[in-house]
N, CA, C and O atoms as a Tinker XYZ file with bonds, in Angstrom:
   420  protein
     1  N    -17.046000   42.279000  -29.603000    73     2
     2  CA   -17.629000   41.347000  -28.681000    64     1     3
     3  C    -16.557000   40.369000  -28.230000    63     2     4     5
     4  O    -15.755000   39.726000  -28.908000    81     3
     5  N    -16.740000   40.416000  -26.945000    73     3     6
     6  CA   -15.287000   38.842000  -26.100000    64     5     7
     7  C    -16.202000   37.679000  -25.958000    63     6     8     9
     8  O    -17.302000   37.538000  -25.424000    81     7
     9  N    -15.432000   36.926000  -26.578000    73     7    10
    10  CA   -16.306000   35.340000  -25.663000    64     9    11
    11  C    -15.491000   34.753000  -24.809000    63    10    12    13
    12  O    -14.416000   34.227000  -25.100000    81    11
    13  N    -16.045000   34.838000  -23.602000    73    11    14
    14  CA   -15.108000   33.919000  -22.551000    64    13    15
    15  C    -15.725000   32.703000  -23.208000    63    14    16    17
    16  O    -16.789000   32.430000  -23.764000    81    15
    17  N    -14.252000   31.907000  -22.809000    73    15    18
    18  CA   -14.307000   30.460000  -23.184000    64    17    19
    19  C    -14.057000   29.431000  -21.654000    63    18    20    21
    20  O    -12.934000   29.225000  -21.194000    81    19
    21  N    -15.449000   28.832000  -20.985000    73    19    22
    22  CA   -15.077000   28.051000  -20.454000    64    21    23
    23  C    -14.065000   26.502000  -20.609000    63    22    24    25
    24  O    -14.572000   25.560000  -21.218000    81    23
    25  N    -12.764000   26.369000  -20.066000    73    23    26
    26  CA   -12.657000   25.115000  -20.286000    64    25    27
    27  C    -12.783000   24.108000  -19.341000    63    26    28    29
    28  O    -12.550000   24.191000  -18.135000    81    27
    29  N    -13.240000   22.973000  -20.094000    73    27    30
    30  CA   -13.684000   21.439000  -19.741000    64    29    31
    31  C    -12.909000   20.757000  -19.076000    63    30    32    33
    32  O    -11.710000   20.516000  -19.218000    81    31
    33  N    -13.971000   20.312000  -18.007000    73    31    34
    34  CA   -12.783000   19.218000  -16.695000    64    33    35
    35  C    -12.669000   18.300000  -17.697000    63    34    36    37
    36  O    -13.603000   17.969000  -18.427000    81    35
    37  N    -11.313000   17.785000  -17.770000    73    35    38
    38  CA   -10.674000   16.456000  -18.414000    64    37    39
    39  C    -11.755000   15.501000  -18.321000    63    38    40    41
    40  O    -12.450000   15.454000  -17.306000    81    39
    41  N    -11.924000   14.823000  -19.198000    73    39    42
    42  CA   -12.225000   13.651000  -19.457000    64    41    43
    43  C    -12.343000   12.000000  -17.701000    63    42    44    45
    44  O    -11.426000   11.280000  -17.306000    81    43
    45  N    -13.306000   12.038000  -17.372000    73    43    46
    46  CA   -13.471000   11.141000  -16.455000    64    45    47
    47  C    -12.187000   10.065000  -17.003000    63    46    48    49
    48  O    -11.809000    9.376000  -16.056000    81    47
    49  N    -11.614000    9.832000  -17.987000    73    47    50
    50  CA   -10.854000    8.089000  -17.973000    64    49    51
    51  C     -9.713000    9.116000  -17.752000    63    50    52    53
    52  O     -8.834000    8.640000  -17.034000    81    51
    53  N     -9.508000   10.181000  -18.093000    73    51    54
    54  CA    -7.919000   10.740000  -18.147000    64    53    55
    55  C     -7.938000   11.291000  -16.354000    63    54    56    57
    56  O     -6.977000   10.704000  -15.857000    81    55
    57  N     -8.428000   11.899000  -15.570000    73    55    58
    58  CA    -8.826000   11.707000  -14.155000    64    57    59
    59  C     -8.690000   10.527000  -13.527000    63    58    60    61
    60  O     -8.393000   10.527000  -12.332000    81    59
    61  N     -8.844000    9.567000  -14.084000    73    59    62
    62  CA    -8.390000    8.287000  -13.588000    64    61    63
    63  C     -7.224000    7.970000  -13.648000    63    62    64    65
    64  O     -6.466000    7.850000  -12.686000    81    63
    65  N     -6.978000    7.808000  -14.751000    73    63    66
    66  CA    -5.318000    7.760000  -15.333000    64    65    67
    67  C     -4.318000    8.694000  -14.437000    63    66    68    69
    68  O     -3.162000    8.385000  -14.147000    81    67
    69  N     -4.989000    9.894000  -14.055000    73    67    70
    70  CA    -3.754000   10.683000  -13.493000    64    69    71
    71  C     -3.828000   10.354000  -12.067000    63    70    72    73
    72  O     -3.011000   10.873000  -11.306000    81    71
    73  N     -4.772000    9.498000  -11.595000    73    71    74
    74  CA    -5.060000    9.682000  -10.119000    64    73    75
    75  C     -3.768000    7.919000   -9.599000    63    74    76    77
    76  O     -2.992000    7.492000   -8.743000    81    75
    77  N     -4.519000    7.545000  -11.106000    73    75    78
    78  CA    -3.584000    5.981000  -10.492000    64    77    79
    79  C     -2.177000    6.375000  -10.773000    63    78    80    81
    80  O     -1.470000    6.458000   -9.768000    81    79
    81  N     -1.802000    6.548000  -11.530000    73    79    82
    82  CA    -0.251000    7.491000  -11.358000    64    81    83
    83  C      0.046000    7.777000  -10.299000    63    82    84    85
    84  O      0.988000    7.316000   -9.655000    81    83
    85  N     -0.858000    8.724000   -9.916000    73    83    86
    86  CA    -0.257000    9.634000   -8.313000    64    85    87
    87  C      0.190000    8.602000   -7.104000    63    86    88    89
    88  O      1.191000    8.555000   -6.388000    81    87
    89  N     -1.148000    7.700000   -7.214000    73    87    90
    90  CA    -0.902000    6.495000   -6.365000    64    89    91
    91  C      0.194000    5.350000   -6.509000    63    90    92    93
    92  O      0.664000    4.832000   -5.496000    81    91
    93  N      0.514000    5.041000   -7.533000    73    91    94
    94  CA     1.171000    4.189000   -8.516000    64    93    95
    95  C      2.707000    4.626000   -7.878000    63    94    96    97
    96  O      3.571000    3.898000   -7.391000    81    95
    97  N      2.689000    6.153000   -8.088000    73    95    98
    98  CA     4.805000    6.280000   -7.914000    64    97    99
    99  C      4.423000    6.869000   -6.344000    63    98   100   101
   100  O      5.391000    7.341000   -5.747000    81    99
   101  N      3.064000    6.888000   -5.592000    73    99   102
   102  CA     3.510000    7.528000   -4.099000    64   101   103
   103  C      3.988000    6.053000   -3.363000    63   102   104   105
   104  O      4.874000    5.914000   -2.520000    81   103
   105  N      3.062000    4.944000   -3.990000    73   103   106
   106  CA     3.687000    3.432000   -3.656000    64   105   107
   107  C      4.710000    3.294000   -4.018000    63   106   108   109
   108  O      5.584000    3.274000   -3.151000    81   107
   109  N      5.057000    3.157000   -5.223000    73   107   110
   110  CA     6.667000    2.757000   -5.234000    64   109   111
   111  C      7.880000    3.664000   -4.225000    63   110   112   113
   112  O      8.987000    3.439000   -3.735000    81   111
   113  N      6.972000    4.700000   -4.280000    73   111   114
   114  CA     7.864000    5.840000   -3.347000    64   113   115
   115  C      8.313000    4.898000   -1.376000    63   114   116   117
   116  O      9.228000    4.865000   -0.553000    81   115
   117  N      7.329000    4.499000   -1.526000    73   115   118
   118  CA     6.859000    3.673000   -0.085000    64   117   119
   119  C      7.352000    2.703000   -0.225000    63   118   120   121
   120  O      8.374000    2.743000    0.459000    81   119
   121  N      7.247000    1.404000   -0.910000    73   119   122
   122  CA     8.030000    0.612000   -0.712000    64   121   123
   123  C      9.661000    0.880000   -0.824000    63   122   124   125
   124  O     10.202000    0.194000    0.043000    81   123
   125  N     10.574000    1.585000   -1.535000    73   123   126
   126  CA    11.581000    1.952000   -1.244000    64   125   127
   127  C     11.752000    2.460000   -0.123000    63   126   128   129
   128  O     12.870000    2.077000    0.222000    81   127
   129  N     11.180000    3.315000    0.939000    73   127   130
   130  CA    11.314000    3.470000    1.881000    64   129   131
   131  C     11.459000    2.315000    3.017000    63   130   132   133
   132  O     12.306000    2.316000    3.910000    81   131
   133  N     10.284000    1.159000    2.762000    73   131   134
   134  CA    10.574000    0.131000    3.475000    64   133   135
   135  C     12.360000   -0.620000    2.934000    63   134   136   137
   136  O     13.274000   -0.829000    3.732000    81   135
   137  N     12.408000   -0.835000    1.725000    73   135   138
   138  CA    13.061000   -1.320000    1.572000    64   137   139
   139  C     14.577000   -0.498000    2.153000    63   138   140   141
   140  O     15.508000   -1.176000    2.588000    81   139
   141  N     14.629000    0.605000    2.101000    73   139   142
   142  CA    15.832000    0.948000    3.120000    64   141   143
   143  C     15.764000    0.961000    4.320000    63   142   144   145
   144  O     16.393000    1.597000    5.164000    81   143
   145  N     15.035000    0.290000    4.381000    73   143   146
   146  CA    14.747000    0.169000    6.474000    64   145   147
   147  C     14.379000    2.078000    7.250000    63   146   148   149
   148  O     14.669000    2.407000    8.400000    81   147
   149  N     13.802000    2.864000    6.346000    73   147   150
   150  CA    13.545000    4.098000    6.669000    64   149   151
   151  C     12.375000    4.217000    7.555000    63   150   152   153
   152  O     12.189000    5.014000    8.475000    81   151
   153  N     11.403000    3.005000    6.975000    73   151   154
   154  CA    10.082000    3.034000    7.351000    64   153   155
   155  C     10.225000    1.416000    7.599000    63   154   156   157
   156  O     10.953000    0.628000    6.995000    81   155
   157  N      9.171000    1.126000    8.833000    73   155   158
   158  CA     8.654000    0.064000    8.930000    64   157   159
   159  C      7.807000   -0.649000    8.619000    63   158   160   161
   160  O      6.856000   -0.289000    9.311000    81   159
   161  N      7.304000   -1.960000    7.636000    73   159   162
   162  CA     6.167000   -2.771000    7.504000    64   161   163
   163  C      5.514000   -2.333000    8.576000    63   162   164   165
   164  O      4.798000   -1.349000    8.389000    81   163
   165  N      5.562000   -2.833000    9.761000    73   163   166
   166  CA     4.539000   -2.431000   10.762000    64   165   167
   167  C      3.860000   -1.389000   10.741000    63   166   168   169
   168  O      2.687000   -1.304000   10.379000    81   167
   169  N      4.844000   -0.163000   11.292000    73   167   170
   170  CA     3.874000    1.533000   10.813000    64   169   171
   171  C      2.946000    1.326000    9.643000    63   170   172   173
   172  O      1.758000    1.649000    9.622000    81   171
   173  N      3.472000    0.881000    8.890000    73   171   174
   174  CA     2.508000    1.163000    7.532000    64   173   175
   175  C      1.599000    0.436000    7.788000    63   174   176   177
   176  O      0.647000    1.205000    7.657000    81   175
   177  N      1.135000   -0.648000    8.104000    73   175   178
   178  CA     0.219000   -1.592000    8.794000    64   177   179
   179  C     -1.025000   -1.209000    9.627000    63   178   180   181
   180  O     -2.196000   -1.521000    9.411000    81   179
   181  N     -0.444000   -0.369000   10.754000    73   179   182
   182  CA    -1.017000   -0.022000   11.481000    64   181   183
   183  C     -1.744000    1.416000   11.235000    63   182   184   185
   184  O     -2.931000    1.645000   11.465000    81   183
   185  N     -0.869000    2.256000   10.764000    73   183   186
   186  CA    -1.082000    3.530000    9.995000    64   185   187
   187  C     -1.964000    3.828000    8.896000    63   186   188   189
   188  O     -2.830000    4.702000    8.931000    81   187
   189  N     -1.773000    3.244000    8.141000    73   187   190
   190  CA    -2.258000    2.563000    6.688000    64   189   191
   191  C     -2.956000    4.020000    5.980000    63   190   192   193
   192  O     -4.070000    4.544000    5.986000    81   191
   193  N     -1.805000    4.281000    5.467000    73   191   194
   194  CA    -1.249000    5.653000    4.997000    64   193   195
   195  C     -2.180000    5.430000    3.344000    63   194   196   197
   196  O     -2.313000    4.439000    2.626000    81   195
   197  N     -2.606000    6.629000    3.239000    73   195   198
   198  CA    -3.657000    6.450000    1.496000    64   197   199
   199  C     -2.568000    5.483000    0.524000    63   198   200   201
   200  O     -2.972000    4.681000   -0.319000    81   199
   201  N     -1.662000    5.643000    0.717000    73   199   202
   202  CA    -0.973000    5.097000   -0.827000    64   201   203
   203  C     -0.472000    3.493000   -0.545000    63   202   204   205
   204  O      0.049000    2.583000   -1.189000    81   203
   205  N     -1.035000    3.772000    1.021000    73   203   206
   206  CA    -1.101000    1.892000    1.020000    64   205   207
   207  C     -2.584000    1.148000    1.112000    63   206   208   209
   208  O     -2.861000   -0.048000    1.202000    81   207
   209  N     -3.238000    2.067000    1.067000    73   207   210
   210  CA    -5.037000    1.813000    1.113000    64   209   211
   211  C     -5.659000    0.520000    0.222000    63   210   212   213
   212  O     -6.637000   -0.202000    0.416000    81   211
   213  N     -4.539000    0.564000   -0.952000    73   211   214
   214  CA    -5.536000   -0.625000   -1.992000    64   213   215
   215  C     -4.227000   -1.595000   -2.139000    63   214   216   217
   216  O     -4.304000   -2.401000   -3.066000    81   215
   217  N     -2.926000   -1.625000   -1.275000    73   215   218
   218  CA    -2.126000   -2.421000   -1.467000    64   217   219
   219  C     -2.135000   -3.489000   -0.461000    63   218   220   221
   220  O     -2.149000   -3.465000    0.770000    81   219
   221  N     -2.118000   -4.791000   -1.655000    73   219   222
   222  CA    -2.095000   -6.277000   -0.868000    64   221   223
   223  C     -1.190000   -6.350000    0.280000    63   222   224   225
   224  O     -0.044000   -5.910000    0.368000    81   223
   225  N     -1.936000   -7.017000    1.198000    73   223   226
   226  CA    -0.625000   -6.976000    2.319000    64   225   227
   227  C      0.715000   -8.213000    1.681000    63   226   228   229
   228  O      1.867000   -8.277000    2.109000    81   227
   229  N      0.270000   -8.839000    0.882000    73   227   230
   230  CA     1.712000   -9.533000    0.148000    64   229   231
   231  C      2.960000   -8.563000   -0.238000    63   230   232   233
   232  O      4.167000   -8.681000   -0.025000    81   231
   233  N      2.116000   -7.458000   -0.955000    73   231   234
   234  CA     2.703000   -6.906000   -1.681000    64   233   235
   235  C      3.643000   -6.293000   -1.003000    63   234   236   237
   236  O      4.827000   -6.275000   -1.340000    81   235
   237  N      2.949000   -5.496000    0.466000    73   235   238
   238  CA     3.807000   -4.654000    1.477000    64   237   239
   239  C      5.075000   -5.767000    2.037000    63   238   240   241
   240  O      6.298000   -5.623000    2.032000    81   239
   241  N      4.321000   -6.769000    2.448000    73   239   242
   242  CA     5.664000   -7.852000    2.994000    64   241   243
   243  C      6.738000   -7.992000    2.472000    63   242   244   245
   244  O      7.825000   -7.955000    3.049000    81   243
   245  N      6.497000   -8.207000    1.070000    73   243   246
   246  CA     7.704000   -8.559000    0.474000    64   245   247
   247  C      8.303000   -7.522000   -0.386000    63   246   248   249
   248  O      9.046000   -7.886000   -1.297000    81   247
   249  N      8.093000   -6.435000   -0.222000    73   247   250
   250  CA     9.290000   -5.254000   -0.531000    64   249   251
   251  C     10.169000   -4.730000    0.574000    63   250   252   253
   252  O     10.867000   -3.726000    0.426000    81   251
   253  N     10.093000   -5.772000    2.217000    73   251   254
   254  CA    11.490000   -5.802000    2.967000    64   253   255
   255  C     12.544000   -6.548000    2.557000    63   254   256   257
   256  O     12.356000   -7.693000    2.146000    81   255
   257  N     13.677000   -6.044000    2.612000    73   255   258
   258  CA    14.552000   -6.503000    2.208000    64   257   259
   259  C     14.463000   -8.243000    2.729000    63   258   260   261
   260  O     13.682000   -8.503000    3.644000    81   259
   261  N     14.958000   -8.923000    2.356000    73   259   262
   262  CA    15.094000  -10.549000    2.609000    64   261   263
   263  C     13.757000  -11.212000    2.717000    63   262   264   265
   264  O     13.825000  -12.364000    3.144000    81   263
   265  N     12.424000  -10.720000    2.405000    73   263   266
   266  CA    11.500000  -11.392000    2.556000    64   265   267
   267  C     10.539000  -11.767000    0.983000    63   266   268   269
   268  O     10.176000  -11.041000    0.058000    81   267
   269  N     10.367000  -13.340000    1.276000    73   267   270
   270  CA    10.262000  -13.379000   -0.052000    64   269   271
   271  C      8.576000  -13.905000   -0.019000    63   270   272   273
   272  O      7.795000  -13.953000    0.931000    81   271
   273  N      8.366000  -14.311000   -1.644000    73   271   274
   274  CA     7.301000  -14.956000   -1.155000    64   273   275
   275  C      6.618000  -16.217000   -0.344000    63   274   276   277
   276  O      5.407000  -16.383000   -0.195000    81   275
   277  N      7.691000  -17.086000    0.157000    73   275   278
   278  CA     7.881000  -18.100000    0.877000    64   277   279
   279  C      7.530000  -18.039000    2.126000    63   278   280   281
   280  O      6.795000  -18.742000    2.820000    81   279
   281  N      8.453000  -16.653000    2.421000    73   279   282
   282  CA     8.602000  -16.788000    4.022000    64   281   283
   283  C      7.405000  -15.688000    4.481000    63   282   284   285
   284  O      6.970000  -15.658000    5.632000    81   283
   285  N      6.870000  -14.661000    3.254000    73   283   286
   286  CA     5.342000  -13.962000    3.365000    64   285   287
   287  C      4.609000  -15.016000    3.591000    63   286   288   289
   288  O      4.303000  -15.044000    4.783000    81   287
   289  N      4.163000  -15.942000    2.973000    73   287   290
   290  CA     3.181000  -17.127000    2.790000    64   289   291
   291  C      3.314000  -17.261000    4.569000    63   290   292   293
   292  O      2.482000  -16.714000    5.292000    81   291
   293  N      4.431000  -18.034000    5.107000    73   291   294
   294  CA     4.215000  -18.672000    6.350000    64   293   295
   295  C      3.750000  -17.805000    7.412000    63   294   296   297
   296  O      3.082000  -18.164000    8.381000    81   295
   297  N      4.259000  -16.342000    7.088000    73   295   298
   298  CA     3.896000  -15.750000    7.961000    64   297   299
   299  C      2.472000  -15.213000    7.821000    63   298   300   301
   300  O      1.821000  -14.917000    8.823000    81   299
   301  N      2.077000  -15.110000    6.816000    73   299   302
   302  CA     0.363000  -14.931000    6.714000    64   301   303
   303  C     -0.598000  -15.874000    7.096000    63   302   304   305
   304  O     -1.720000  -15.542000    7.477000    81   303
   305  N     -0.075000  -17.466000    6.983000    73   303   306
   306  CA    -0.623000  -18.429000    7.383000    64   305   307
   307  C     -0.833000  -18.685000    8.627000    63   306   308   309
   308  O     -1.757000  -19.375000    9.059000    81   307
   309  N      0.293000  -17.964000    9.475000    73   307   310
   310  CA     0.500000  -18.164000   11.171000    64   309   311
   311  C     -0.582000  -17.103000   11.481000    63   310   312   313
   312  O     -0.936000  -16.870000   12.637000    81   311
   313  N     -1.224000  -16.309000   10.128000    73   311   314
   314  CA    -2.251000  -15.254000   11.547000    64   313   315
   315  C     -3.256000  -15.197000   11.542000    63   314   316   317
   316  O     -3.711000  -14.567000   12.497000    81   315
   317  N     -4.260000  -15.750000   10.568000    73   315   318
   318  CA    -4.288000  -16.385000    8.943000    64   317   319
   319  C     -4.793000  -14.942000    8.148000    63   318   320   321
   320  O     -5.683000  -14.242000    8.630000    81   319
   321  N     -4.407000  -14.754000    7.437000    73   319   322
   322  CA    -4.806000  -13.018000    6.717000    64   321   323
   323  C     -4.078000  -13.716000    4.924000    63   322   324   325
   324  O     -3.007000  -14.207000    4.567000    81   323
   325  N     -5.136000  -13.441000    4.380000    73   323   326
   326  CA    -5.033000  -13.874000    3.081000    64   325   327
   327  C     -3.885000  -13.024000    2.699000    63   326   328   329
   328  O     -3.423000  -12.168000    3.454000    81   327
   329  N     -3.259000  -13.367000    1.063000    73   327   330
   330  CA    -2.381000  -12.728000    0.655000    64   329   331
   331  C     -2.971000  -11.816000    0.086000    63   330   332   333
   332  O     -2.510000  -10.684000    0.233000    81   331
   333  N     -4.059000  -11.988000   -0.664000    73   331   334
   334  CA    -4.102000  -10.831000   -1.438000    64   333   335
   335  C     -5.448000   -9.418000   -0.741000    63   334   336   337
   336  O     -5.864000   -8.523000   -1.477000    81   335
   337  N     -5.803000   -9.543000    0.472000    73   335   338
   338  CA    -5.919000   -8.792000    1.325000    64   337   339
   339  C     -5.477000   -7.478000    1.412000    63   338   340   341
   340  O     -4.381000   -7.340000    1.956000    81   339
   341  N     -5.973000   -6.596000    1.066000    73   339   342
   342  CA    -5.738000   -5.268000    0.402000    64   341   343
   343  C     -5.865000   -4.628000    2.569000    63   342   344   345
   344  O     -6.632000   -4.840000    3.509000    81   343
   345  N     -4.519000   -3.789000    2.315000    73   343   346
   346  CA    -4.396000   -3.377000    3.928000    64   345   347
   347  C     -5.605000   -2.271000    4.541000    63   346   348   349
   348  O     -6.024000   -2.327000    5.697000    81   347
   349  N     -6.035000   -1.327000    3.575000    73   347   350
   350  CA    -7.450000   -0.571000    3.692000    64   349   351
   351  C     -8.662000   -1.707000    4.294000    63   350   352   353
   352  O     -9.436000   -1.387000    5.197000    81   351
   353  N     -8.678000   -3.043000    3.644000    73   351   354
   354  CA    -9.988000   -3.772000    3.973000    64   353   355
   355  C     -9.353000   -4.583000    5.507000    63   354   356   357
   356  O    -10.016000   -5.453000    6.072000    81   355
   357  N     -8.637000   -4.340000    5.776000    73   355   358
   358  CA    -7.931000   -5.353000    7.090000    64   357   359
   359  C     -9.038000   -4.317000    8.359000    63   358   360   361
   360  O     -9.277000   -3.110000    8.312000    81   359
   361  N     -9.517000   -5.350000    9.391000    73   359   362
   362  CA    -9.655000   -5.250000   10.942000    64   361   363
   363  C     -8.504000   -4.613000   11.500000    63   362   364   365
   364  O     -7.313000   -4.692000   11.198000    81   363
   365  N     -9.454000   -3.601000   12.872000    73   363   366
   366  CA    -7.802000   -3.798000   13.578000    64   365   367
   367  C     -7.399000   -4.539000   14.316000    63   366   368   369
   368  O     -6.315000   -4.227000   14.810000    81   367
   369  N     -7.996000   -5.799000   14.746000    73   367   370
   370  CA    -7.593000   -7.179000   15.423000    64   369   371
   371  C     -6.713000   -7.912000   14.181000    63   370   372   373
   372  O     -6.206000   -8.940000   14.630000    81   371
   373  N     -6.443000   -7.745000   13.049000    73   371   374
   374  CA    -5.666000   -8.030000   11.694000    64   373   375
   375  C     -4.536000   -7.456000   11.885000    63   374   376   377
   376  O     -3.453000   -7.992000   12.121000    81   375
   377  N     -4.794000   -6.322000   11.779000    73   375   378
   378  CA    -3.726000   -4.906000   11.941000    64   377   379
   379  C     -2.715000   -5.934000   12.910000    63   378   380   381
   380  O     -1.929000   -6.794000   12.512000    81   379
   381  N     -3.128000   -5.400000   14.735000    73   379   382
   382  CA    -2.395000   -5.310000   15.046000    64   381   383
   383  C     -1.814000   -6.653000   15.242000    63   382   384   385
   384  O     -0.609000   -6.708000   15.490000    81   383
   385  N     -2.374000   -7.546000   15.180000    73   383   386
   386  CA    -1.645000   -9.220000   15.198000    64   385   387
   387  C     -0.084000   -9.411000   13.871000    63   386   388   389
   388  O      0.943000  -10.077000   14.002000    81   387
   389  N     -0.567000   -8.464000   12.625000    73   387   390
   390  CA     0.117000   -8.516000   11.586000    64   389   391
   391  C      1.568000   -7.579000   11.545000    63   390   392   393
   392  O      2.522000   -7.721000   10.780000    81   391
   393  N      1.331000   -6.312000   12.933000    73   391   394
   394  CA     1.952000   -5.559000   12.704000    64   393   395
   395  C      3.118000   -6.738000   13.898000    63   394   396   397
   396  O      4.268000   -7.106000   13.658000    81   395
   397  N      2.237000   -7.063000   15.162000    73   395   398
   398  CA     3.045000   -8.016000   16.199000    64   397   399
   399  C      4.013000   -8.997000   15.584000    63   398   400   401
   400  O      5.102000   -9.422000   15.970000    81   399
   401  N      3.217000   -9.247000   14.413000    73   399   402
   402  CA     4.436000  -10.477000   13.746000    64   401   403
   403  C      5.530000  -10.258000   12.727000    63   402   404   405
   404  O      6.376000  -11.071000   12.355000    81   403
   405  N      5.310000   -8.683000   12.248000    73   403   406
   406  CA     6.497000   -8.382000   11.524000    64   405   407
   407  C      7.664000   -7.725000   12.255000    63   406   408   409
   408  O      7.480000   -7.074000   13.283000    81   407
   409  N      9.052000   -7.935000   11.624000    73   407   410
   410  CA    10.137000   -7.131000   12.579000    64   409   411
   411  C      9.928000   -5.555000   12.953000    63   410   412   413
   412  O      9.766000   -4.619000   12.170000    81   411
   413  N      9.981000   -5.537000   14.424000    73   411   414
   414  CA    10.289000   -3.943000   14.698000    64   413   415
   415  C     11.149000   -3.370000   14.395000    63   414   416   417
   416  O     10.812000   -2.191000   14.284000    81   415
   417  N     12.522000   -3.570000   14.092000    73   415   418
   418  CA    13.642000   -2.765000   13.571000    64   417   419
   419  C     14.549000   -3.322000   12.655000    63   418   420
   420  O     15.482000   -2.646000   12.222000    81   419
């Protein structure tokens, strides 16, 4: 006699675990891209690519090179869009005012 042996979808917390990972290094993957000037704050803004879906727009600002949290602050204040404003929950009257005020090249 054979017994097939079904096996078991992982564990719901370990599915989680692997999903925030995926997301976790496709972001860091992304902000290095901004940070070599490969990709633009803006595109990503406007685009708002899955692996920037639950990231603060602070967070995106200030992984361009020379921008810190100082000069994020003023510029969030000039549009007014909170810092910790996750870019998935942004308007596109947000969007595109946010994408207008960051550098194009």
């Amino acid at each position: 006699m054979t017994q097939t042996v079904s096996k078991a979808p992982a564990p719901q917390h370990l599915r989680a675990l692997e999903r925030a990972n995926t997301v976790r290094l496709a972001r860091a993957e992304l902000k290095r891209r901004i940070a070599a000037g490969d990709t633009l704050a803006a595109e990503v803004v406007v685009e708002s690519p899955w692996e920037a879906q639950s990231m603060t727009v602070s967070d995106l600002i200030t992984s361009q090179r020379r921008w810190g949290r100082a000069r994020c602050r003023r510029l969030l204040q000039s549009i007014p869009i909170s810092e910790q404003k996750t870019i998935g929950s942004m308007t596109e009257r947000q969007r595109q005012a946010l994408a207008a005020a960051l550098p194009s090249a």
